[in-house]
Structures are given as structure tokens and as C-alpha cells.
C-alpha positions in Angstrom: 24.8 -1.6 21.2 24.0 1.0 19.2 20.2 2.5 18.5 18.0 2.5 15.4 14.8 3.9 14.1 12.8 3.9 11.2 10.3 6.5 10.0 8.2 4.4 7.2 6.1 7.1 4.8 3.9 6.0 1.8 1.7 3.1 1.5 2.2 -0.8 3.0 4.7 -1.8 0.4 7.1 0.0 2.2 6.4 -1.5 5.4 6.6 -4.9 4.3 10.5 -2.7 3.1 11.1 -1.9 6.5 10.4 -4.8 8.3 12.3 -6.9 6.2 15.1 -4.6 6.5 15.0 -4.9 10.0 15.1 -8.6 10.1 18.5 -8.4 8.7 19.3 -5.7 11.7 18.4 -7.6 14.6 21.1 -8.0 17.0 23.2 -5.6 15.4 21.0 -2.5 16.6 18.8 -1.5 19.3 15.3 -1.3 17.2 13.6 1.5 18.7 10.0 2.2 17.6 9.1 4.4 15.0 7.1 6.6 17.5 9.8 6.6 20.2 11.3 10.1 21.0 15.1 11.3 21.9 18.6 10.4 20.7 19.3 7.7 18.2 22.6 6.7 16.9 20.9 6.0 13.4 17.7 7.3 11.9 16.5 5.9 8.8 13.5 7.2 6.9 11.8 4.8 4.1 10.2 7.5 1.6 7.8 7.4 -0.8 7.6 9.4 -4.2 4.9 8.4 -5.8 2.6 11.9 -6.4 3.3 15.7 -5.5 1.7 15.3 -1.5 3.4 12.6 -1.0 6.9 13.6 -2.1 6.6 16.7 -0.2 6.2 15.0 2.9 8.9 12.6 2.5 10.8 15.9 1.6 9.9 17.7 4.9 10.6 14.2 6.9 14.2 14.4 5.6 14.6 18.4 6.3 13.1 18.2 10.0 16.0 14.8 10.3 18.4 17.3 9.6 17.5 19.3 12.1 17.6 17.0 14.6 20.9 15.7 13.7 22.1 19.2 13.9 20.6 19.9 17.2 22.7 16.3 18.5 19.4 14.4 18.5 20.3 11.7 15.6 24.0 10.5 15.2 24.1 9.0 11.2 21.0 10.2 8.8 20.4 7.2 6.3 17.4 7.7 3.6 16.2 5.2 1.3 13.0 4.2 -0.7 11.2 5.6 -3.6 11.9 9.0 -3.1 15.5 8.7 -3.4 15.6 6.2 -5.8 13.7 8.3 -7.8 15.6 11.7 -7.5 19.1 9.5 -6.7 21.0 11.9 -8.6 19.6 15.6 -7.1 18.9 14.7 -3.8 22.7 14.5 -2.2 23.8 17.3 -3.6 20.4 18.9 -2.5 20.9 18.0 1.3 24.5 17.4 1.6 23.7 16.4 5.7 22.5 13.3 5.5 24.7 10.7 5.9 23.8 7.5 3.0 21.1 7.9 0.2 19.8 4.0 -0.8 17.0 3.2 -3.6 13.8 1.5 -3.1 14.9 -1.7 -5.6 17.3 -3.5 -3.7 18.1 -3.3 0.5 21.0 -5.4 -0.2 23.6 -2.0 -0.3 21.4 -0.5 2.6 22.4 -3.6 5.3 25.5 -4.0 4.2 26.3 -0.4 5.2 24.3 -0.6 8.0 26.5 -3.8 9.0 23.7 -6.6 8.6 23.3 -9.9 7.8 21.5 -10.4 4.7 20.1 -13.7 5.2 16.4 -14.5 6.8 14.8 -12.3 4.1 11.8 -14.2 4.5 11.6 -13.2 8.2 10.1 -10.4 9.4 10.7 -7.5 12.0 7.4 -6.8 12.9 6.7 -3.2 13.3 3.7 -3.4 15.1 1.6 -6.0 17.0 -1.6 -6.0 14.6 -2.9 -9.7 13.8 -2.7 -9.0 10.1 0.1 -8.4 7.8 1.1 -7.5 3.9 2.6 -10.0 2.1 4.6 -8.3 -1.0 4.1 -11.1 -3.4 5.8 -9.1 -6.2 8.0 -5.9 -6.9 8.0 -3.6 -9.9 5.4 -3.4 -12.9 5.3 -3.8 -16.7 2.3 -1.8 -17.3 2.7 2.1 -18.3 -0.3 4.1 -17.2 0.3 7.6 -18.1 0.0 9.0 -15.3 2.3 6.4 -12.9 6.1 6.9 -12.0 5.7 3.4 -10.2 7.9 1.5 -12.8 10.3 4.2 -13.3 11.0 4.1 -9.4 10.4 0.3 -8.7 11.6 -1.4 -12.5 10.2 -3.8 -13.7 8.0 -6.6 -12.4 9.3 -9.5 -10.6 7.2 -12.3 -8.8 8.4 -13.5 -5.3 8.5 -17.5 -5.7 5.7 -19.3 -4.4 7.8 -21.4 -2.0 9.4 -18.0 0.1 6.6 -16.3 0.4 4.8 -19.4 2.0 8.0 -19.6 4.0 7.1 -16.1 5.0 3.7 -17.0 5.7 4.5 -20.0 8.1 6.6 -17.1 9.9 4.0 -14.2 10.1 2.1 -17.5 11.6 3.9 -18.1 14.2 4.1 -14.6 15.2 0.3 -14.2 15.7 -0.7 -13.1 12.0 -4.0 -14.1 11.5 -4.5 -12.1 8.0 -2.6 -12.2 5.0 -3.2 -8.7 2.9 -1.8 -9.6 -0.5 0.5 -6.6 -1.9 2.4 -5.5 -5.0 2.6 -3.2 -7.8 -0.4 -6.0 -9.7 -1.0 -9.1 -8.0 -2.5 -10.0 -11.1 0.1 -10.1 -12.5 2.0 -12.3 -10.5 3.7 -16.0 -11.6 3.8 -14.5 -15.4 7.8 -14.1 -15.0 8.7 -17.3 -13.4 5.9 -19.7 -14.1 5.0 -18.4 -17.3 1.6 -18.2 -16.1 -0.9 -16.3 -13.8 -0.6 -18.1 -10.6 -2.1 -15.7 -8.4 -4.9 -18.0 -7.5 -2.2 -21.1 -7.0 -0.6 -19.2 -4.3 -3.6 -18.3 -2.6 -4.7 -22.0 -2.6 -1.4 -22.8 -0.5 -1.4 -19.8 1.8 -4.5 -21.1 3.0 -2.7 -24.3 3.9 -0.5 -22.3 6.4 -1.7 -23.1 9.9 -2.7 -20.4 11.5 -4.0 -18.2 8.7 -7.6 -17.4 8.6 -8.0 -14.7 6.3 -6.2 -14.2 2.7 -7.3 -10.3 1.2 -6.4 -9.2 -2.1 -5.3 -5.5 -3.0 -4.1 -3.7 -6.0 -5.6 -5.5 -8.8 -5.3 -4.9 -12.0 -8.2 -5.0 -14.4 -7.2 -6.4 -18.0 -6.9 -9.5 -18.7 -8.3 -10.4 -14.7 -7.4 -14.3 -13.9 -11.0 -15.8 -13.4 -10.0 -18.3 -11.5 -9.4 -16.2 -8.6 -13.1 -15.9 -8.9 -13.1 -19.5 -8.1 -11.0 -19.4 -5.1 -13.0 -16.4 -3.7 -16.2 -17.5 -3.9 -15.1 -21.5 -2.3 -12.1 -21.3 -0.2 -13.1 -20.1 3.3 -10.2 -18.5 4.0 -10.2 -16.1 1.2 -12.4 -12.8 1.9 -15.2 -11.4 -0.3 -13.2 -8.5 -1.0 -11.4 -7.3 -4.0 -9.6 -4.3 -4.0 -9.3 -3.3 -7.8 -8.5 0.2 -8.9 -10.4 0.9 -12.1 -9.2 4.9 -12.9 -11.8 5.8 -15.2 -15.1 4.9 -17.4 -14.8 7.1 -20.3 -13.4 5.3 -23.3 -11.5 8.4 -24.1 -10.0 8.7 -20.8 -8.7 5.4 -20.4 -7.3 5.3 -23.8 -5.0 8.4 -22.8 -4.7 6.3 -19.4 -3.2 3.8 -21.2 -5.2 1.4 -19.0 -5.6 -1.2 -22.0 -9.4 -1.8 -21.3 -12.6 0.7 -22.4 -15.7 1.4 -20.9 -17.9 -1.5 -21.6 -15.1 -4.5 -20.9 -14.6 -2.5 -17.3 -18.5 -2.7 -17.0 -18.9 -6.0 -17.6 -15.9 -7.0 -15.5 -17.7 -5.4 -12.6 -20.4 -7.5 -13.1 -18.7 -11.1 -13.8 -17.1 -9.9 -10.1 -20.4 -10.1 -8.5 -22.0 -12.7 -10.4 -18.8 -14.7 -9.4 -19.1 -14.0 -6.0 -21.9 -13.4 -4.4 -21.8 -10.5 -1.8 -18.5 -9.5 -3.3 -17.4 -5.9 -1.6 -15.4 -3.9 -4.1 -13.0 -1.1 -3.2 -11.8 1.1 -6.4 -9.9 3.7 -6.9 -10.5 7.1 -9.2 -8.7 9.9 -10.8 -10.5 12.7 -11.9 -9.1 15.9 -14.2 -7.0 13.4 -16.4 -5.7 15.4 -19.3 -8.7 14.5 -21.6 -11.5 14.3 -19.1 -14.5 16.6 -20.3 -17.9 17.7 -18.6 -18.9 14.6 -20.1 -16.3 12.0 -19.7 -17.0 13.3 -16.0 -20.6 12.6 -16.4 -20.1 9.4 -17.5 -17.6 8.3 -14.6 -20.3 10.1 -12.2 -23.4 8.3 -13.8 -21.4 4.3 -13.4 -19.9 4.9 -9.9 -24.2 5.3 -9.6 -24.7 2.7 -11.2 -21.5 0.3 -10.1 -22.4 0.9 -6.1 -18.5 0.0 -5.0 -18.9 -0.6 -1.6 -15.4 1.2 -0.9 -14.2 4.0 -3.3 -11.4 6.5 -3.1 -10.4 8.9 -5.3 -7.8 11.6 -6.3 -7.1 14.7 -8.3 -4.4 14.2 -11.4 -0.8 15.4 -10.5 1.7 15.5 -13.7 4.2 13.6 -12.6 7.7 13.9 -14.7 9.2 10.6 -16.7 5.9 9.7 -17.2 3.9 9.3 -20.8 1.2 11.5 -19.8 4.0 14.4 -18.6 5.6 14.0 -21.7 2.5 13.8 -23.9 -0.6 15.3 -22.5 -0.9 19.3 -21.2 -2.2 19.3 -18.0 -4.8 21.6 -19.1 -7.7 21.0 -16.4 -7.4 23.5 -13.4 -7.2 22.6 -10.0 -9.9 24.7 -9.0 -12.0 22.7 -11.3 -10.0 19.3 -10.4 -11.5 20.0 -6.7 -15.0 20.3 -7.5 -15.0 17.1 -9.7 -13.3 15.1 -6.7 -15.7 16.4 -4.1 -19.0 15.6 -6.4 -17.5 12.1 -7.1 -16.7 11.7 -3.2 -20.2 13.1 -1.9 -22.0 10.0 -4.6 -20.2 7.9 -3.0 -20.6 8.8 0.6 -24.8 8.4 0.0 -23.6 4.8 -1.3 -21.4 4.0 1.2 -23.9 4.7 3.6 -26.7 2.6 1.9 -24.3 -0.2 2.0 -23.6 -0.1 5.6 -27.5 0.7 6.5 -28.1 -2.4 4.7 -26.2 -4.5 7.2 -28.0 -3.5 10.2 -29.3 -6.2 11.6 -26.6 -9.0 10.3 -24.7 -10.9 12.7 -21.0 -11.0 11.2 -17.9 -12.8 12.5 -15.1 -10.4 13.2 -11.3 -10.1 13.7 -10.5 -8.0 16.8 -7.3 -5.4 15.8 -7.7 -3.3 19.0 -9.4 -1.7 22.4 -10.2 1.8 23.0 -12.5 3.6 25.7 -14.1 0.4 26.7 -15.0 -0.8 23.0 -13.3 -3.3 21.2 -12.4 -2.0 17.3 -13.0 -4.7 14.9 -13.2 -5.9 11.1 -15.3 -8.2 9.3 -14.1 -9.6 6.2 -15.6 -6.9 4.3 -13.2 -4.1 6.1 -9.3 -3.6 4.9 -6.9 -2.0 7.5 -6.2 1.6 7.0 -7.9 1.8 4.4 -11.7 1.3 5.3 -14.0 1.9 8.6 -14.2 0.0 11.6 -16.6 -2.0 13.8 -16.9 -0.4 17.2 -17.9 -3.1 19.8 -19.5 -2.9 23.0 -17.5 -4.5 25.6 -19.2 -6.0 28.8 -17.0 -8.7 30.2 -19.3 -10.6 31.5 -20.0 -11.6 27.6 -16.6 -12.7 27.1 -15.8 -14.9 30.3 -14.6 -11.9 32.1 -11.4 -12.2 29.7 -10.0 -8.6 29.7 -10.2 -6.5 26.8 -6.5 -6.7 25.6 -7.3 -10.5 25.5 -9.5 -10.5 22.7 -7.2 -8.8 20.2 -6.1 -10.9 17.7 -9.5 -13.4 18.6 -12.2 -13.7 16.3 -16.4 -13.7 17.5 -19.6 -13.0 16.4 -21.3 -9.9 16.8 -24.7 -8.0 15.4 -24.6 -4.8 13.5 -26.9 -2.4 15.0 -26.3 0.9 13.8 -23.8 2.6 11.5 -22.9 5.6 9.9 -21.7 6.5 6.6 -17.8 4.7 7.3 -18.1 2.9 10.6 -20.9 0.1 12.1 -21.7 0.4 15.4 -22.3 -3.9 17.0 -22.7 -5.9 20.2 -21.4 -9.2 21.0 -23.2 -12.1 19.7 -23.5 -15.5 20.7 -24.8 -17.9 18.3 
């Protein structure tokens, strides 16, 4: 049988792209983890091309492949995802070695050259062991923010019916899954093309009938028009987590309007608000760009003075790229410099690290139930329901195993217990075992 590998760049909607790829490869290749060194017979990279960095380094992926296969390490050299679906045209004549170039929109031409069996799309090659898992609920988006190439690379937006991806569900389930982290372009969104409706909080309601799921997070929110009654399911169904991971861009009136984010400053204030009136204890996660064509000492001031005032719990942040096919390439000069660019991102990011910090000094003393993901050097590494993979810190656990039954470490993954905060620092929390 011959082997296959898969190097997966860019963010979790391309894992969810890879594992579902290699559900319709299993039995026709040798899987071979990502990590794993040597020969393969095929190597396949999933690439993003969202924003300058990461283009590069789906570019470099490719060129070091090419290598590789020269130097007899890799047999065929197959590239897909949104680097290639963006660039389709340039990119083979560009690097004439590699061996198939395949989109981001559509595996189907992928398997079929690879020789697969399109059928159990709703089944999943797991790509790791982790007791969560993204659920892509939808593809594509209809919005167009100036500064995103997302719909020019993935079209437009198309909701996953509620049916298969409770299907899917049932079959993370069974393979330990204990969290559901829901994905895609705007979740929001989602149930508007086939129900006619926003039905985000409709398919929450039955993903938490799935036995065997225990938490149900939701990423990538978008902020107009926000479906209140996922308020309502957040703030009274168990399984759903205090979280809400909402990119907001901007504050200024004048910078969202060139954002084309289709909300101003005071609707985005008060949305922040309804959030935690809604739902008590709420932890929001946002998202900023800063040097936006537009964005003046005081638009910057004003962004500063509400991330102050707003106290997100989780906030990230990066520096405008012009990215080409886009409105804002196409009608905005990209004026601010980068020097400048820098020192805007690293005074937004040193607010927010005093805030983060508050926030986690504040739980100090709290007893919280956690999710164990892993074990290293003795400590068990944990998440509340306030924590997001990858994305946010970690609680470090003591270990003793007298506490736990004299269960080995690697036992407890994937188990949920109690523990008490008792010391932090500005991204992690620091916690012993508790027993209640």
C-alpha cells in the first residue's frame, strides 16, 4: 500500500479540510502523520492564503517539498487549499515540480485523483488524539470587508445541513470528542441559505443532544445583525460555554465604514454590552486590525480608549496587509507605514496584556471544572470553559496520583475534574486538584 502525508498550514478550517479528505483515503493509503519523517509515496500540503505571512509560508512549504522530491524523499507532490485556489492560474507554471494543483472549494477532484472514495464525508480522519474537535458548520461568505480575500478564495456562503453535521457529531462522539468548536467563514450566518433563517442557535440546541458531547464553543462571529437567541442558548443550556469568540475590527466610525463592516461605533458598543448583560460571566475573544487605510492618531485613540473600556478577556490583533482582489486594494492607498503599523499593534497588545492579566488575577481563588487536553513534566495541561485551543492559555495542574486514585496521568486526558486556581500569570493559571 502505498504512503501518504499531509502538511495542514493556516487556521482550523483547514483541518476540519484534511481530515475529511482523509476519511475518503483510508484503505487506499498508508496515513502517515503530519510530523512523521522519511520517504512517502505522496505528500500533500493543505495551504492557506489568507494574508502576506501566511502565503509566504505556504510558499516556502511547497519550495522545501520540491526539494525533497528532488532529493527522492517524496514520490508525487499534490497541493491544494486556499493558496492554490487563489493563485490557480500562476502557481503551475511558477513551480512546474509539483505533481497536481487542487482548490480549497471542492475536494471532490482531489480524491478522485488521489483514487478515493467520496462517500463518508461526514466521517472524519482524525488528525490528532485531542478530546475536542471543529465542526465546519458552513463554507464561503457573502460579506465583503475590504480588507478580506476569504470570499474570493472560498465563494460564497453555504450552510452545512443540520442533519450531517449532527451525523458528524454522533461520529466525533464516538471517537472520544468531548468538545465541539463551532467553525466557518460566519456562523452567524449560518441556516440563512437553506432554511431561510438564522439557525445557528437551532443547531446548537441539537448538538447538545449528541451523547457524549459536553462542550459546544462558538468562533468566528460576526457582529451585525447578531442572532439574540444564541444569547438564550448560552446563558441556559449547560453544554454551551460562556465564550464567544467575535472579531469586532475596529471602533472608529470612520474605520469601519471603509471596513465595510456594516455596523459603527456605538451599535458595536452596545452589542458588547447586551453580550454580557445576556450572559453573565461571558468571556469574549476579539480580534483587531490596526493601520487600516483611514485610521488616524485618533481613530487609534478611540480603538485604544474602548479595548480600556470593553475589558475583552481574550484579544488578538494584527497589522493591515493590502491584499489584491479585494475592495480596499482596489480603493484605498495603503498609506500608513509599517513602521508606524508596529508601534500601533504593540501599544494595542501591551493594554491588553495589563487586562488579560487582571482577568486572570481575578480568578485566583475559584474552583473551576476543567477538560484535560494533555500531560507534560508531571502536570496535567487543562482548559476551563473559558479557554479555546490554540488560541488562548492553559491551566497547568499539579499532578499527585494519590489525588486521582493512582490513575496514571495519560488516563486523565480527555476526563473532566475540578480544580482551584491558585496563581496565574498574564496567559496561563497555575491550579491544584480539587475535590468538592
Amino acid at each position: 500500500m502505498s504512503s501518504l502525508r499531509v502538511m495542514t498550514l493556516g487556521c482550523s478550517k483547514n483541518t476540519v479540510d484534511t481530515e475529511r479528505l482523509l476519511s475518503c483515503l483510508d484503505g487506499v493509503y498508508q496515513i502517515l502523520p503530519e510530523n512523521s519523517q522519511g520517504q512517502v509515496d505522496v505528500q500533500l500540503i493543505n495551504t492557506c492564503g489568507f494574508i502576506g505571512d501566511a502565503k509566504e509560508e505556504s510558499l516556502q512549504a511547497v519550495l522545501s517539498a520540491v526539494e525533497r522530491k528532488k532529493a527522492g524523499e517524496i514520490g508525487k507532490l499534490m497541493v491544494f487549499g486556499c493558496l492554490s485556489q487563489r493563485y490557480m492560474a500562476e502557481l503551475p507554471g511558477l513551480i512546474p515540480e509539483v505533481d497536481g494543483w487542487f482548490g480549497a472549494r471542492d475536494l471532490a477532484p482531489l480524491v478522485k485523483a488521489l483514487g478515493g472514495c467520496l462517500s463518508g464525508q461526514t466521517g472524519r480522519h482524525r488528525v490528532n488524539s485531542h478530546s475536542y474537535a471543529y465542526l465546519k458548520i458552513s463554507e464561503g461568505c457573502d460579506r465583503r470587508c475590504s480588507y478580506c480575500a476569504i470570499p474570493l478564495i472560498r465563494g460564497p456562503h453555504r450552510s452545512v445541513p443540520v442533519e450531517d453535521l449532527v451525523e458528524e457529531a454522533r461520529f466525533l462522539a464516538s471517537t472520544g470528542v468531548k468538545e465541539l468548536i463551532l467553525i466557518a467563514q460566519d456562523t452567524t450566518f449560518y441556516g440563512l441559505d437553506l432554511y431561510r433563517r438564522r439557525a445557528l442557535a437551532e443547531l446548537i440546541r441539537r448538538l447538545s443532544e449528541v451523547e457524549g458531547i459536553e462542550w459546544i464553543r462558538i468562533h468566528y462571529s460576526y457582529p451585525a445583525d447578531f442572532p439574540e437567541d444564541v444569547l438564550d442558548e448560552m446563558a441556559s443550556n449547560p453544554k454551551v460555554c460562556k465564550y464567544l469568540d467575535i472579531p469586532l475590527q475596529h471602533i472608529s466610525d470612520k474605520v469601519l465604514g471603509m471596513m465595510r463592516r456594516q455596523v459603527d461605533g456605538a451599535w458595536t458598543s452596545a452589542l458588547v454590552r447586551k453580550l454580557r448583560e445576556r450572559v453573565p460571566g461571558v468571556v469574549l475573544r476579539t480580534t483587531m486590525i490596526v493601520g487600516h487605510p483611514g485610521e488616524g492618531k485618533r481613530d487609534f485613540s478611540e480603538l485604544l480608549d474602548f479595548v480600556k473600556d470593553a475589558r475583552f478577556e481574550r484579544l488578538g490583533a494584527f497589522m493591515y496587509s493590502e491584499e489584491e482582489g479585494t475592495f480596499g486594494a482596489a480603493s484605498y492607498r495603503d498609506s500608513i507605514p509599517k513602521k508606524e503599523k508596529r508601534r500601533r499593534l504593540d501599544e494595542l497588545m501591551e493594554t491588553q496584556r495589563g487586562i488579560s492579566m487582571d482577568f486572570n488575577r481575578s480568578r485566583v481563588g475559584t474552583v473551576v471544572r476543567v477538560l484535560v487536553d494533555d500531560e507534560a513534566d508531571g502536570a496535567l495541561v487543562c482548559r476551563s470553559e473559558f479557554e479555546s485551543p490554540d488560541v488562548d492559555g492553559e491551566i497547568i495542574v499539579r499532578y499527585d496520583p494519590d489525588l486521582f486514585g493512582g490513575m496514571p496521568a495519560s488516563g486523565l486526558r480527555g476526563k473532566f475534574i475540578d480544580v482551584k486556581i491558585t496563581g496565574c500569570d498574564e496567559y496561563d493559571l497555575i491550579a491544584e486538584p480539587f475535590k468538592r
